[in-house]
MMTF fields as JSON, N, C-alpha, C and O atoms, coordinates in Angstrom:
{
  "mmtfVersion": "1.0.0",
  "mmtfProducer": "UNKNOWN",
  "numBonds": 439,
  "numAtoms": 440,
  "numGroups": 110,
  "numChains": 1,
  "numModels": 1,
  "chainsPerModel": [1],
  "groupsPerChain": [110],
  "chainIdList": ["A"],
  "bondAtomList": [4, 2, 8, 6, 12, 10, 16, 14, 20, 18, 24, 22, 28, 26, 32, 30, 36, 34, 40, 38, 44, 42, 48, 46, 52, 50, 56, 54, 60, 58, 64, 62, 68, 66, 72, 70, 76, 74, 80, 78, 84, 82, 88, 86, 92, 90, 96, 94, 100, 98, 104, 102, 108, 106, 112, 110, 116, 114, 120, 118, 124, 122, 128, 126, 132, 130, 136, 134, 140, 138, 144, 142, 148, 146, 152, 150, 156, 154, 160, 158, 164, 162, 168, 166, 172, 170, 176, 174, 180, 178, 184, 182, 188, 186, 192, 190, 196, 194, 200, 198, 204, 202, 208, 206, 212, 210, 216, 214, 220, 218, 224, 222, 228, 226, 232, 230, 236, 234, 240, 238, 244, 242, 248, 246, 252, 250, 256, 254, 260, 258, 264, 262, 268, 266, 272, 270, 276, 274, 280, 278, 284, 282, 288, 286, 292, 290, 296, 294, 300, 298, 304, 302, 308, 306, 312, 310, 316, 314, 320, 318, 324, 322, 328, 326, 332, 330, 336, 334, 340, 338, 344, 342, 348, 346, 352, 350, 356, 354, 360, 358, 364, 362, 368, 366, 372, 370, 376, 374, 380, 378, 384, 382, 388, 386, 392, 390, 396, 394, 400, 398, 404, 402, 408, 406, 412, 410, 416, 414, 420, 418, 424, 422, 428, 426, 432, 430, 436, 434],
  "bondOrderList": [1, 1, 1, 1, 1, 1, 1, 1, 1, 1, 1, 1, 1, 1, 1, 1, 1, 1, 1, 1, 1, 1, 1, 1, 1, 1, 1, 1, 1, 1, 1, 1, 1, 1, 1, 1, 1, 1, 1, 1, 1, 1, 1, 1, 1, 1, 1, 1, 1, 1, 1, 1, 1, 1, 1, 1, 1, 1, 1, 1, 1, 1, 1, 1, 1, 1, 1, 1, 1, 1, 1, 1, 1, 1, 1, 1, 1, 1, 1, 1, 1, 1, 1, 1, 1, 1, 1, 1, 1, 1, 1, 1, 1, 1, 1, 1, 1, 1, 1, 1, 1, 1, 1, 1, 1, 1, 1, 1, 1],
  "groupList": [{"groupName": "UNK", "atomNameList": ["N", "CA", "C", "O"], "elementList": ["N", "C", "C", "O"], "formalChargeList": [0, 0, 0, 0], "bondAtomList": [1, 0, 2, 1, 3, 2], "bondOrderList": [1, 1, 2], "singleLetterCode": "X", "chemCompType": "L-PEPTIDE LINKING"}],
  "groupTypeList": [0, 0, 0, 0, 0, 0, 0, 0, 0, 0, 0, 0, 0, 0, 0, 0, 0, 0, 0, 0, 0, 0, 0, 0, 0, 0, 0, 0, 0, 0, 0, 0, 0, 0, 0, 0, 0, 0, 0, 0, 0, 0, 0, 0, 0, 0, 0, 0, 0, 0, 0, 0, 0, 0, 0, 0, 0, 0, 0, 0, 0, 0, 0, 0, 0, 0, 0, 0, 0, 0, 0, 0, 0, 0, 0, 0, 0, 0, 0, 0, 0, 0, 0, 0, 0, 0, 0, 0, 0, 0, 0, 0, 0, 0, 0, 0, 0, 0, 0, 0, 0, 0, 0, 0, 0, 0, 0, 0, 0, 0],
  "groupIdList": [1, 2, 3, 4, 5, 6, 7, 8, 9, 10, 11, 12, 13, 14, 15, 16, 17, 18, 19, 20, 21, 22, 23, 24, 25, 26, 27, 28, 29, 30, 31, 32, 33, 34, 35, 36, 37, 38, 39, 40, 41, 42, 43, 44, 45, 46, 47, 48, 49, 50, 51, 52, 53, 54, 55, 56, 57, 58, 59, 60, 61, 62, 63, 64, 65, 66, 67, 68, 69, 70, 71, 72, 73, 74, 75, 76, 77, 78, 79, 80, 81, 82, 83, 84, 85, 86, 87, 88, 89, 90, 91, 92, 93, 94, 95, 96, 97, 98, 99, 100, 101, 102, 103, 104, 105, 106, 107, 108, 109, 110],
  "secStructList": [7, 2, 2, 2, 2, 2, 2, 2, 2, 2, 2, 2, 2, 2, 2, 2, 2, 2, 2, 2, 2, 2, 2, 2, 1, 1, 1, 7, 7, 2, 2, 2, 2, 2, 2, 2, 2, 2, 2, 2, 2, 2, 2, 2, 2, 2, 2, 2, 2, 6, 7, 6, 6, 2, 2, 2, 2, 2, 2, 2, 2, 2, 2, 2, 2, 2, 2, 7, 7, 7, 7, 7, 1, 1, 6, 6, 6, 2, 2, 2, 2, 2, 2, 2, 2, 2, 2, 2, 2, 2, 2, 2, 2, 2, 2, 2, 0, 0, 0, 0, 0, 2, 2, 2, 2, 2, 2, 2, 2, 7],
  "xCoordList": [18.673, 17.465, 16.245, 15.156, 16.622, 15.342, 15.21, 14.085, 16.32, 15.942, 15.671, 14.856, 15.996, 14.965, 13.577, 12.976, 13.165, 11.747, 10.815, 9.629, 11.869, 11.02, 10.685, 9.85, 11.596, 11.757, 10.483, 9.709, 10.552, 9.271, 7.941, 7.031, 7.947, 6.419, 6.402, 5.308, 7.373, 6.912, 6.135, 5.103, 6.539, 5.995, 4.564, 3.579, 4.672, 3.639, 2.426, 1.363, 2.562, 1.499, 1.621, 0.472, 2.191, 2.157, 0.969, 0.024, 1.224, 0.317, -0.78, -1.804, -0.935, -2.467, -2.789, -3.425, -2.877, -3.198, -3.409, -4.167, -2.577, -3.194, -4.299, -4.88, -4.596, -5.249, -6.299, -7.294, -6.493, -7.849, -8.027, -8.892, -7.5, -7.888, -8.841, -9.937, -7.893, -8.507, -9.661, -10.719, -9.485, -11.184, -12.116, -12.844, -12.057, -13.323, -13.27, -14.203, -12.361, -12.289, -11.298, -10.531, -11.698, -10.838, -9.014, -8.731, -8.234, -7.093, -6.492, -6.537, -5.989, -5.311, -4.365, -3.556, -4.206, -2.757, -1.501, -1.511, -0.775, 0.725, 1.849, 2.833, 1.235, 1.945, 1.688, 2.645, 0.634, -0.031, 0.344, 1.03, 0.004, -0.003, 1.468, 1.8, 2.221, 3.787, 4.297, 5.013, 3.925, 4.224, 3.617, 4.312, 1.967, 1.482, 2.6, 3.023, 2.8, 3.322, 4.471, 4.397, 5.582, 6.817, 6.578, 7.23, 5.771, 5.754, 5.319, 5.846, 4.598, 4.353, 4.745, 4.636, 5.3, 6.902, 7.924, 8.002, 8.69, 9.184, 9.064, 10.089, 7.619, 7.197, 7.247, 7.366, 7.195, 7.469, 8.558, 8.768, 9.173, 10.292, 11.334, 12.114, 11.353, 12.191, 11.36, 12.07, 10.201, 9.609, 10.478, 11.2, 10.087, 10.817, 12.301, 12.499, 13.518, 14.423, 14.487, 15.203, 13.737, 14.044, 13.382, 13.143, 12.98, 11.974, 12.628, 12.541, 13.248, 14.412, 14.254, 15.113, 12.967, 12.621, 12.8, 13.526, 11.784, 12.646, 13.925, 14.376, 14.546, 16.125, 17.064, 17.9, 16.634, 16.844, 17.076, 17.875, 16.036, 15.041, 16.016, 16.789, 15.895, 16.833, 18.191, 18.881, 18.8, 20.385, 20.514, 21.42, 19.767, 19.782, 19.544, 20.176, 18.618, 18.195, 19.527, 19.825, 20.112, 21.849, 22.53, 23.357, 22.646, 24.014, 23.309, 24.02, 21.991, 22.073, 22.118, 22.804, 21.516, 22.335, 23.694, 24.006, 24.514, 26.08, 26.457, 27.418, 25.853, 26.104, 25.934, 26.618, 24.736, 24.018, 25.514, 26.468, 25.308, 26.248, 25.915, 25.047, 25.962, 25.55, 25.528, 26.399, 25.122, 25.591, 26.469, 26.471, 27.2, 28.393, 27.231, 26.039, 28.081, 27.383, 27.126, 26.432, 28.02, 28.058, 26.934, 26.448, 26.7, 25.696, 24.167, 23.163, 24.271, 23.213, 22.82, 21.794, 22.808, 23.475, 22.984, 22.197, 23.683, 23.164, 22.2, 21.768, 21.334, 20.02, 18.88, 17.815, 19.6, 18.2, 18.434, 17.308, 18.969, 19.143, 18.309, 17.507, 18.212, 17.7, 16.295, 15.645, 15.376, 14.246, 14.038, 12.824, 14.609, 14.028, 13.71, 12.682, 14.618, 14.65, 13.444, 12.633, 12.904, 12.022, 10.872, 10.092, 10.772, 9.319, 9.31, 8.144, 10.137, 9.791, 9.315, 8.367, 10.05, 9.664, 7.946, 7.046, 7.9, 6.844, 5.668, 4.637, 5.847, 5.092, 4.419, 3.199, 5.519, 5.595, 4.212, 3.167, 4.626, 4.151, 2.467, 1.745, 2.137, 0.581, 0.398, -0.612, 1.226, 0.623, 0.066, -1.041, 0.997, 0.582, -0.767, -1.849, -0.573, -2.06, -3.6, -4.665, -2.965, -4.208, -4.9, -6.04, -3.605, -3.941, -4.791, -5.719, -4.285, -4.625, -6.141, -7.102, -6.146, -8.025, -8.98, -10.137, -7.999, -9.006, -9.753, -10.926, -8.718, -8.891, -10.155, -11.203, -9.711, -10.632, -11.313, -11.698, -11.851, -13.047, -14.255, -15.479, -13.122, -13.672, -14.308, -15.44, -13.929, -14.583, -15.412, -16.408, -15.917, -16.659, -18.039, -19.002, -17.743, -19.071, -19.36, -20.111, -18.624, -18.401, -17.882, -17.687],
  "yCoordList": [-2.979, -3.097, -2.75, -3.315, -1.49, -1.187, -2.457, -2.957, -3.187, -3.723, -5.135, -5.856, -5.522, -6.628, -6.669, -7.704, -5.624, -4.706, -4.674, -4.894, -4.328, -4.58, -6.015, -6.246, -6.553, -7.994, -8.815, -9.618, -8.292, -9.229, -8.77, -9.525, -6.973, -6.724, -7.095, -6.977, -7.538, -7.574, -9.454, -9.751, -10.164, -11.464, -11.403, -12.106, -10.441, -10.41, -9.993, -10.464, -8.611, -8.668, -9.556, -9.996, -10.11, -11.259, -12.173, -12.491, -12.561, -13.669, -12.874, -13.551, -11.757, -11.861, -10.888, -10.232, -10.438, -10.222, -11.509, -11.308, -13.041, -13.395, -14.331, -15.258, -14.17, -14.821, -14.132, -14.833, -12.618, -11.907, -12.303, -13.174, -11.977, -12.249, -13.512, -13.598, -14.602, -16.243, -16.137, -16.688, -15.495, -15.915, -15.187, -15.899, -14.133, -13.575, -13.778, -13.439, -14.214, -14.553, -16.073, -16.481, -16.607, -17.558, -17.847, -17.333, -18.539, -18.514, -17.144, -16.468, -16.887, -15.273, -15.143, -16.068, -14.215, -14.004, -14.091, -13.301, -14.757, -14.684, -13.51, -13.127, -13.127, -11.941, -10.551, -9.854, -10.193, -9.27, -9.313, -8.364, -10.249, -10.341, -9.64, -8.756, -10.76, -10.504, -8.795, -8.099, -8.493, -7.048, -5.806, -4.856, -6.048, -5.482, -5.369, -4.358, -6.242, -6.466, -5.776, -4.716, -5.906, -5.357, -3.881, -3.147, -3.252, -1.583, -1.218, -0.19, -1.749, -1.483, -1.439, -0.576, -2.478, -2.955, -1.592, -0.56, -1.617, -0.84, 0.656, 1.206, 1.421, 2.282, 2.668, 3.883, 2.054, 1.826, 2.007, 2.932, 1.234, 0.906, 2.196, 2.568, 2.721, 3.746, 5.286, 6.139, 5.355, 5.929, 6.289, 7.243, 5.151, 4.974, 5.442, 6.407, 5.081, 5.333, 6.82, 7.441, 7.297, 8.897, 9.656, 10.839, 8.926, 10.152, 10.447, 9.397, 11.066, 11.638, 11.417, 11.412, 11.164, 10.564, 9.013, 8.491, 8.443, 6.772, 6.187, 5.114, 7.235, 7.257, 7.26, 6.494, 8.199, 8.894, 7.444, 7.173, 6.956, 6.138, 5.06, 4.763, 4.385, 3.034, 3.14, 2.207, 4.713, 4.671, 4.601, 3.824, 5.305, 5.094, 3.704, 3.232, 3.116, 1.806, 0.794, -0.111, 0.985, 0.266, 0.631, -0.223, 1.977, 2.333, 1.468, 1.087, 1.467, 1.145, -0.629, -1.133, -1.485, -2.586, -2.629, -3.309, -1.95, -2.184, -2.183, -2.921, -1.3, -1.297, -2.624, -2.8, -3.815, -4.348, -5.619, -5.836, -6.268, -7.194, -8.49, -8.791, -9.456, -10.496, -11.519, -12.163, -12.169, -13.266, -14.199, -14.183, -15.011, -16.045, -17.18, -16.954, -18.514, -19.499, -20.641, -21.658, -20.031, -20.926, -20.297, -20.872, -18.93, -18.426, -18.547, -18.22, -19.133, -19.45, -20.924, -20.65, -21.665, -22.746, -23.382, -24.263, -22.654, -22.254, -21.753, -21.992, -21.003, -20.248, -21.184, -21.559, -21.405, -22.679, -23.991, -24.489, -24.517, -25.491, -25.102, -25.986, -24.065, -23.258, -23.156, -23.053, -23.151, -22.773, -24.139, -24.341, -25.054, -26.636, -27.092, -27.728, -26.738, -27.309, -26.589, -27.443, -25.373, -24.868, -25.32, -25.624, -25.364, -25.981, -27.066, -27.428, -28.248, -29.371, -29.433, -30.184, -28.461, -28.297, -28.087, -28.919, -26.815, -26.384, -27.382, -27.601, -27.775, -29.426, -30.227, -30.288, -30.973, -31.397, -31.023, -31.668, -29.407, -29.042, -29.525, -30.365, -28.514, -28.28, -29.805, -30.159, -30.946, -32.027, -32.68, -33.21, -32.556, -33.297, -32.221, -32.652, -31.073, -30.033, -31.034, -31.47, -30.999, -31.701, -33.128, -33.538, -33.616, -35.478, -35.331, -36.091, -34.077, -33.773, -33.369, -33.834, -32.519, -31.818, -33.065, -33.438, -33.479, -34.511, -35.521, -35.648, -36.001, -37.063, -36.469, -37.049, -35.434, -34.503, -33.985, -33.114, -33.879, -33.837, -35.392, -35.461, -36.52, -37.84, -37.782, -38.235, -37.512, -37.897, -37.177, -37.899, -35.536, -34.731, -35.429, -35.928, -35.262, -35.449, -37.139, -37.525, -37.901, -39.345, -40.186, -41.401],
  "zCoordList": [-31.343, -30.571, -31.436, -31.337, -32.528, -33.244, -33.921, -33.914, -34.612, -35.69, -34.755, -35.33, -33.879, -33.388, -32.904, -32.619, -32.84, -32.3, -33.788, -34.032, -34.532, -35.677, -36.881, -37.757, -36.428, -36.827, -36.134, -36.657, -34.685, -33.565, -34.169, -34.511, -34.285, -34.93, -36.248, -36.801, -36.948, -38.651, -38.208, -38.81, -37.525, -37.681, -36.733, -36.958, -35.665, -34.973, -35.457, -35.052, -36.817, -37.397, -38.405, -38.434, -39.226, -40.049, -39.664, -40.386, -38.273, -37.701, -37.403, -37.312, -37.228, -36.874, -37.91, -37.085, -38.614, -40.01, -41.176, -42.125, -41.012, -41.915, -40.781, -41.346, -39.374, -38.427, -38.75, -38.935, -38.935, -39.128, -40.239, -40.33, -41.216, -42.776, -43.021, -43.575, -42.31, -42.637, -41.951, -42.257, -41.106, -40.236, -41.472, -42.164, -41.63, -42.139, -43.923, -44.651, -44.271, -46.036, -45.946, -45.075, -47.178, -47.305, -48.125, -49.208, -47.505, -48.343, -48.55, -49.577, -47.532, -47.89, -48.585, -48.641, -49.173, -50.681, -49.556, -48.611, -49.651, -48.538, -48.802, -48.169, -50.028, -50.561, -49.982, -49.646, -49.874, -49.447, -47.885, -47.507, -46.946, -45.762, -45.199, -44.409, -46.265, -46.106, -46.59, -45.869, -47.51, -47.77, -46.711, -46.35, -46.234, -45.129, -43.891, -43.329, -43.756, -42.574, -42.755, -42.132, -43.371, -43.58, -43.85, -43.109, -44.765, -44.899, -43.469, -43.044, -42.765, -41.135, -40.134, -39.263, -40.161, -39.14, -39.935, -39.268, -41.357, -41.603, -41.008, -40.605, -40.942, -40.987, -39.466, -39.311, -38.489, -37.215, -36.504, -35.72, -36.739, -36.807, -37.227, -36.351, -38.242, -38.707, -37.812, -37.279, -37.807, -37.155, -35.699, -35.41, -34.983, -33.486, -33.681, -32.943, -34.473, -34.436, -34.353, -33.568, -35.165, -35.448, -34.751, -34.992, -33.682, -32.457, -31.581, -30.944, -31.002, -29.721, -28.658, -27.775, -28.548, -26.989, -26.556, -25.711, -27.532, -27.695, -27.958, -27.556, -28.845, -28.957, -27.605, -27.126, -27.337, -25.585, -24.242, -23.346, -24.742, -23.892, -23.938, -23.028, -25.307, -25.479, -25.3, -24.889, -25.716, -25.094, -24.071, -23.772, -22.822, -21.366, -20.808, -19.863, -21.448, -20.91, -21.262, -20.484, -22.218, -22.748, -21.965, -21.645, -21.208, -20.524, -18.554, -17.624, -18.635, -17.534, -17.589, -16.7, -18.457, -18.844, -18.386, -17.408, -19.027, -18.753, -17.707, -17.49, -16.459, -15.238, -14.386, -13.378, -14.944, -14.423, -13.95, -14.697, -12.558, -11.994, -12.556, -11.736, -13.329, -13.577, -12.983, -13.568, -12.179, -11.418, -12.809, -14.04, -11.609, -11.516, -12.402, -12.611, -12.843, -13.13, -12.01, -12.039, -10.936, -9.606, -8.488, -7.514, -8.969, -8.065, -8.53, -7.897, -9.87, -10.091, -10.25, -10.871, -10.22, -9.688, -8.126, -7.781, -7.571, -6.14, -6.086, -4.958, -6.753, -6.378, -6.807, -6.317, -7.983, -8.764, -7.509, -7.514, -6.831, -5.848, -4.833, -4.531, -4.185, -3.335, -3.584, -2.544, -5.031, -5.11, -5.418, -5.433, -5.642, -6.207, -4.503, -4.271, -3.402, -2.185, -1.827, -1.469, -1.744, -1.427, -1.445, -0.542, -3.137, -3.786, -3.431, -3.587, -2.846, -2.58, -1.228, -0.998, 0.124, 1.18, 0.997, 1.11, 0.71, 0.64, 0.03, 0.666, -0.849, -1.561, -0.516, -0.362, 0.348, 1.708, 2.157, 2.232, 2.516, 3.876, 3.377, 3.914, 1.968, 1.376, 1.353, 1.961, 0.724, 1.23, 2.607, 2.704, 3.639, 4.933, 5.191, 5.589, 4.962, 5.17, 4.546, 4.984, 3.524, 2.792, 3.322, 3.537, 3.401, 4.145, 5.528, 5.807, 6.499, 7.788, 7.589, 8.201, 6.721, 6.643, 5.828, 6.024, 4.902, 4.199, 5.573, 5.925, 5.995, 6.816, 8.232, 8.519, 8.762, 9.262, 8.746, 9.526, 7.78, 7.035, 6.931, 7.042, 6.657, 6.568, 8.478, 8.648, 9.114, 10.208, 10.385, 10.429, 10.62, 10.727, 10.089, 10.671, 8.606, 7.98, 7.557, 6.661, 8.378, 8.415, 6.879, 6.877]
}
């Protein structure tokens, strides 16, 4: 988990470090950007691991993961059917709404 946390911030500042850079100078060194980024992410990163509270934090948040019930591939399945039927009901309805006021609107103000 650390090391995907730190993988996401090493590219996240990547991009906006060489996004600041380019704006305000031209042609940024890719070297630099790339090394910034990694001693930071690094520095973070190893940081977080070795703090007891975030340590704490992410083992609990894993053990309660494991508990978690996953739905079936048939129950989901069924649920995505359920919200496609919905959104189309509902589609429906906001349409005939609309046709009804438009049209009552066309007569009101002629």
């Amino acid at each position: 988990m650390f090391l995907c946390g730190g993988l996401l911030m090493f590219y996240l500042l990547k991009w906006t470090i060489d996004w600041i850079w380019g704006y305000f100078t031209s042609a940024p060194s890719e070297f630099w950007i790339t090394l910034i980024s990694g001693v930071v992410a690094l520095f973070v990163g190893v940081s977080l691991y070795r703090n007891e509270r975030v340590n704490t934090l992410a083992n609990e948040v894993s053990a309660e993961l494991k508990k978690v019930a996953w739905p079936s591939s048939k129950e989901v399945k069924q649920a995505t059917i359920v919200v496609i039927v919905m959104t189309l009901i509902s589609a429906i309805i906001l349409g005939v709404f609309d046709y009804v006021w438009a049209n009552l609107t066309d007569i009101i103000y002629g």
